[in-house]
C-alpha positions in Angstrom: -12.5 -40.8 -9.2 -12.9 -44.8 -10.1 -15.0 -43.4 -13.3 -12.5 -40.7 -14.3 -10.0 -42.9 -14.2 -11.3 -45.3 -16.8 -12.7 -42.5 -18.8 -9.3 -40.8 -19.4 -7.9 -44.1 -19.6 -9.9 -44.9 -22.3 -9.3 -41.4 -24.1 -13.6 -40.4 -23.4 -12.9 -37.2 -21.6 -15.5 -34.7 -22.5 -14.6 -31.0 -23.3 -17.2 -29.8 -20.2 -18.6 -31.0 -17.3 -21.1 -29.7 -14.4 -20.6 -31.0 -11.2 -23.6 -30.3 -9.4 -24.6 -31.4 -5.9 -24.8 -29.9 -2.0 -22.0 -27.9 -0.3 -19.0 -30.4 0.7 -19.5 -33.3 -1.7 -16.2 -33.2 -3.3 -17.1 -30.9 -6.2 -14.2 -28.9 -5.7 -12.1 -31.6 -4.6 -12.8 -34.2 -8.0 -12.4 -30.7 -10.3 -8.9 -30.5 -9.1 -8.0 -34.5 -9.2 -8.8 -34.4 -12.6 -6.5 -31.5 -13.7 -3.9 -33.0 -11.3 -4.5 -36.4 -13.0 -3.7 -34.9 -16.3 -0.2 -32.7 -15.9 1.2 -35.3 -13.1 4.4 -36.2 -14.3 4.6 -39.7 -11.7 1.1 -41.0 -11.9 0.7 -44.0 -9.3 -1.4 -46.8 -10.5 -3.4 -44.3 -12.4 -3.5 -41.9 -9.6 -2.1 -38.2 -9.5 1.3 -38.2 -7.0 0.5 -34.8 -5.2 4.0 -34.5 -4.7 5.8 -33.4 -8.0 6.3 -29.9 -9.6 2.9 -30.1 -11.9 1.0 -31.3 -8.9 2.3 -28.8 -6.6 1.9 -26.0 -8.8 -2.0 -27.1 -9.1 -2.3 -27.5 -5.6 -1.1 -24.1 -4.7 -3.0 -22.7 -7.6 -0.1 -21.5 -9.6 -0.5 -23.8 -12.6 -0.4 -21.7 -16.0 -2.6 -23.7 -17.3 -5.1 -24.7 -14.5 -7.2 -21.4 -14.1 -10.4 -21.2 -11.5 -12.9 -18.3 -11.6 -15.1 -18.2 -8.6 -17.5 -15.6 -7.3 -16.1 -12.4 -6.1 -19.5 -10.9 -3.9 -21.8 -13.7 -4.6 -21.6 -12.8 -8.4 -19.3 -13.9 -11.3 -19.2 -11.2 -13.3 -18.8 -10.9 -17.4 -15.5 -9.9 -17.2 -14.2 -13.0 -15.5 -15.8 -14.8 -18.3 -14.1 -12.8 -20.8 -10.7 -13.2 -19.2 -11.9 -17.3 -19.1 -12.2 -16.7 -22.8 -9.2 -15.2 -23.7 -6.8 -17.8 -22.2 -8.9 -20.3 -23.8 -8.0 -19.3 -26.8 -4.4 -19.5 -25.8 -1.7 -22.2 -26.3 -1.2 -24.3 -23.5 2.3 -23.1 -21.6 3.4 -26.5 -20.4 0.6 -29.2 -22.1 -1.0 -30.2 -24.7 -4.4 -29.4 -22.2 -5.9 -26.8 -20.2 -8.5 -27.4 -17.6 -10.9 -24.3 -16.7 -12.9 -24.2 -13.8 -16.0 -22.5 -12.9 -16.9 -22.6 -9.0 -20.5 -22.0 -7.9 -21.6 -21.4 -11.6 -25.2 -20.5 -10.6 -24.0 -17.2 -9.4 -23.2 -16.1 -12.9 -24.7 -13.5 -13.9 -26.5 -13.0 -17.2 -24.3 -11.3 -19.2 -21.9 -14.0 -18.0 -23.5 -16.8 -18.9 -24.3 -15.7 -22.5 -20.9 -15.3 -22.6 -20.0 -18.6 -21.9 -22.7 -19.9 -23.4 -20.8 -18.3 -26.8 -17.7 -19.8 -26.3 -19.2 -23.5 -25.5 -20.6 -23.2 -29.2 -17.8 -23.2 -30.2 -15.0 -25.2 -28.1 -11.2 -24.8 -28.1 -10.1 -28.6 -28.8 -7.5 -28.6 -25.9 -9.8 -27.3 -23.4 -11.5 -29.3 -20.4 -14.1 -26.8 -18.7 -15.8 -27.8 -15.5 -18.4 -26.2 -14.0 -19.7 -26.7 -10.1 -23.1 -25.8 -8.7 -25.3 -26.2 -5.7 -27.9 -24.9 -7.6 -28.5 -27.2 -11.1 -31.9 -25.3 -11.9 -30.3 -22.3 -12.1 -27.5 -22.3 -15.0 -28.7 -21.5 -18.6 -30.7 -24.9 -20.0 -28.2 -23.9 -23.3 -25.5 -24.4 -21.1 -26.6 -27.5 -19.3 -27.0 -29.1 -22.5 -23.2 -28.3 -23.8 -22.1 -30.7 -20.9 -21.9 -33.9 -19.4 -23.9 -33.6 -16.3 -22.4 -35.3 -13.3 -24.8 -35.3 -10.1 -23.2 -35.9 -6.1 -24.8 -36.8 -3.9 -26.0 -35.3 -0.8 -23.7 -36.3 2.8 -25.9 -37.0 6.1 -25.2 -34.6 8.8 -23.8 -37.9 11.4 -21.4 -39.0 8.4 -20.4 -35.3 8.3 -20.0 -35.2 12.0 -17.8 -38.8 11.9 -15.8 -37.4 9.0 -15.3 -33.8 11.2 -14.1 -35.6 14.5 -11.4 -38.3 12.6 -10.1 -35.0 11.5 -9.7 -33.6 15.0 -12.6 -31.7 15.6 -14.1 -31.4 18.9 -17.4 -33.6 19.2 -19.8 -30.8 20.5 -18.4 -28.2 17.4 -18.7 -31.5 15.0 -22.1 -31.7 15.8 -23.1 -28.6 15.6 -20.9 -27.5 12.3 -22.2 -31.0 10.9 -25.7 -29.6 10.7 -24.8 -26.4 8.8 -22.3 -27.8 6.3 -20.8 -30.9 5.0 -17.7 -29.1 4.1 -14.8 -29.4 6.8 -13.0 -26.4 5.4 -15.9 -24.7 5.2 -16.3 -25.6 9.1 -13.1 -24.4 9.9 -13.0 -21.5 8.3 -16.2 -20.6 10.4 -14.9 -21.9 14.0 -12.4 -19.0 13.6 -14.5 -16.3 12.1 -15.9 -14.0 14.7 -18.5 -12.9 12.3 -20.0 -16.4 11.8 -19.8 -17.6 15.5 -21.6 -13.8 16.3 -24.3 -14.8 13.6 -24.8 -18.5 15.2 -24.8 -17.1 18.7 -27.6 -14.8 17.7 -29.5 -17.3 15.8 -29.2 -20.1 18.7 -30.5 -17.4 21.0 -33.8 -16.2 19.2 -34.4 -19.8 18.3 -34.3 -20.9 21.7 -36.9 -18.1 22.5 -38.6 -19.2 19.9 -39.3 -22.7 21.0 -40.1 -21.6 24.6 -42.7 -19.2 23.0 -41.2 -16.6 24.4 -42.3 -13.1 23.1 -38.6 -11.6 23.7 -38.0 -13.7 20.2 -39.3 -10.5 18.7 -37.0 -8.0 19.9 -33.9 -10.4 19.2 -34.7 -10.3 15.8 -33.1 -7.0 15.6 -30.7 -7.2 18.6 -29.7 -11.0 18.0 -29.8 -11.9 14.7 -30.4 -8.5 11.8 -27.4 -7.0 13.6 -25.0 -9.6 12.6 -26.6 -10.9 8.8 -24.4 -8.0 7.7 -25.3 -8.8 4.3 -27.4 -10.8 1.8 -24.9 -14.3 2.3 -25.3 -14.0 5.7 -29.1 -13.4 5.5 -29.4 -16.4 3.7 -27.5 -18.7 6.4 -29.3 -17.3 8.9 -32.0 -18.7 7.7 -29.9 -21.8 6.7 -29.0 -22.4 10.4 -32.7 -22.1 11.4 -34.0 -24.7 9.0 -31.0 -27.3 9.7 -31.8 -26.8 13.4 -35.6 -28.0 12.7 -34.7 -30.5 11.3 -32.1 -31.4 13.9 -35.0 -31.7 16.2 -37.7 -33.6 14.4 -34.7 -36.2 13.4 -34.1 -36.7 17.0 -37.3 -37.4 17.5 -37.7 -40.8 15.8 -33.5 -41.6 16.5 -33.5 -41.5 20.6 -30.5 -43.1 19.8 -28.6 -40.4 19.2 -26.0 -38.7 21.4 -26.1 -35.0 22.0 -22.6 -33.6 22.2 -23.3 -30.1 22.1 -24.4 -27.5 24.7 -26.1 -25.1 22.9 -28.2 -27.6 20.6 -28.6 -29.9 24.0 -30.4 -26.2 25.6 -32.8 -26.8 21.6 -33.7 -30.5 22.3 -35.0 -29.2 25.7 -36.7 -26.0 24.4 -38.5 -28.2 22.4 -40.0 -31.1 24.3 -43.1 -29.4 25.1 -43.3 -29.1 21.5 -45.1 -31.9 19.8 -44.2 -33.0 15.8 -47.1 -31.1 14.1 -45.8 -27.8 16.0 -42.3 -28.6 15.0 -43.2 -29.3 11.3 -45.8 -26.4 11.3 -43.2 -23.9 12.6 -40.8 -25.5 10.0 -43.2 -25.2 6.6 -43.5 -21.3 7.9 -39.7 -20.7 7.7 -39.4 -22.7 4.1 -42.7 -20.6 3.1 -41.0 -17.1 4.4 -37.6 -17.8 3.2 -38.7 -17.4 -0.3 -39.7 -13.3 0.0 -35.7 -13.0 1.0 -35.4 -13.6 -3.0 -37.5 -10.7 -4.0 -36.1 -8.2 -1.9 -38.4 -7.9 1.1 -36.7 -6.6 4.1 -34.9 -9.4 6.2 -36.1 -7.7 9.2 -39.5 -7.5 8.3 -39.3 -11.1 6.9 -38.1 -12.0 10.1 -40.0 -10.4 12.6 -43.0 -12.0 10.4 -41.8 -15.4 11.0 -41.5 -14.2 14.7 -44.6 -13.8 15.3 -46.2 -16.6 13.2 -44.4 -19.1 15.1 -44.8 -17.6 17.9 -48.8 -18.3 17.2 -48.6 -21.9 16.6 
């Protein structure tokens, strides 16, 4: 914010920018200050008020010219670049600017992005376009080089869990929502979503089968875990969750320091303890080596029970 500040102070706002970095490093949050910094009407030393008309209106996302596009199934589709386009082209309603964003960019699809990619040529002169993305690799090199790239960094899990708990958030679900996402919304929305907490419970369980070498790992595959990835995003967390919790354990390992708050991640640590580090970093390079056949359409069950059993043979 420091940096935007001087740069619109001193009149060097670009026309686009990509935001790009992990879930929950304030993306989202610094796209919106910088279209509330430039339609607040009572600026406070350089800061946006949050409180007046324009800032309200921005806030609640009813800002005429503020407009978001963001993924509607995991895709952003051509048309929501061509409606982007269209109110480009537009005269401002209420300003003499007009801030687009793009969340989660990389899920463009192709016709999308050469879309985009047309109107970035060529760039209305009122227009500030922002982009976010987890993924940097993934949007058009074309497009990458049309903006002013601006790289956050990644949030540790125990600052996550400290940032979590001042918020009001129990310790044990800090800890645990800590390791799956640095996002407190994000972690909220999930604490009441019965589909999530089904998906976790099923995860935890299989893990925890997993680590004892328990051959009943296998048949939660289907029971535990493919019954509640209802679909590709959830797939794809599933396997999220199972990482992060690896890495939860080999972390403890060299920080005995650290206080375990929750139950079900306590029930992990003592899964694990006949476990020694090679196992644990084995069994982990075997999930980041599966995960990868999720991206070519192999079955999740299949990739699944395949990990199952390689794991199992460690």
């Amino acid at each position: 914010m420091k940096q935007f500040q001087g740069i619109i102070q001193n009149q060097h706002l670009a026309q686009g920018y990509l935001f790009a970095g992990a879930p929950g490093t304030g993306k989202k949050e610094l796209a919106q200050w910088l279209a509330l910094r430039l339609f607040c009407q009572n600026l406070q030393a350089g800061k946006p008020c949050g409180q007046c008309p324009e800032c309200q209106r921005i806030i609640s996302g009813n800002h005429p010219d503020v407009i978001q596009i963001a993924p509607e199934k995991q895709t952003i589709k051509v048309e929501a670049i061509r409606y982007l386009k269209n109110e480009l082209y537009k005269t401002g309603m209420e300003g003499a600017k007009r801030v687009f964003i793009i969340q989660e960019a990389e899920k463009m699809s192709v016709n999308a992005s050469n879309s985009l990619l047309k109107f970035l040529e060529e760039p209305a002169s009122d227009a500030l376009i922002i982009l976010t993305t987890t993924a940097k690799s993934q949007i058009l090199p074309t497009i990458r080089s049309r903006m002013q790239i601006i790289d956050f960094h990644g949030i540790k899990a125990t600052a996550a869990f400290e940032r979590f708990t001042a918020l009001g958030m129990t310790p044990a679900n800090a800890q645990l929502l800590s390791l799956l996402t640095r996002d407190y919304q994000q972690a909220q929305t999930w604490l009441v979503t019965d589909s999530f907490n089904q998906l976790l419970k099923g995860v935890l369980h299989w893990f925890h089968k997993v680590l004892q070498a328990d051959s009943e790992a296998f048949v939660l595959v289907q029971t535990q875990v493919v019954a509640n990835a209802k679909n590709t995003a959830d797939q794809q967390l599933a396997f999220e969750m199972i990482i992060n919790f690896y890495d939860f354990l080999l972390v403890l390992r060299y920080d005995k320091s650290r206080t375990i708050e929750n139950s079900d991640l306590n029930k992990l640590v003592t899964a694990a303890m006949n476990l020694s580090d090679q196992q644990l970093m084995t069994q982990l390079s075997l999930v980041l080596d599966i995960q990868k056949q999720l991206r070519v359409n192999v079955s999740f069950e299949n990739v699944l029970e395949a990990l199952t059993l390689k794991i199992l043979a460690v």
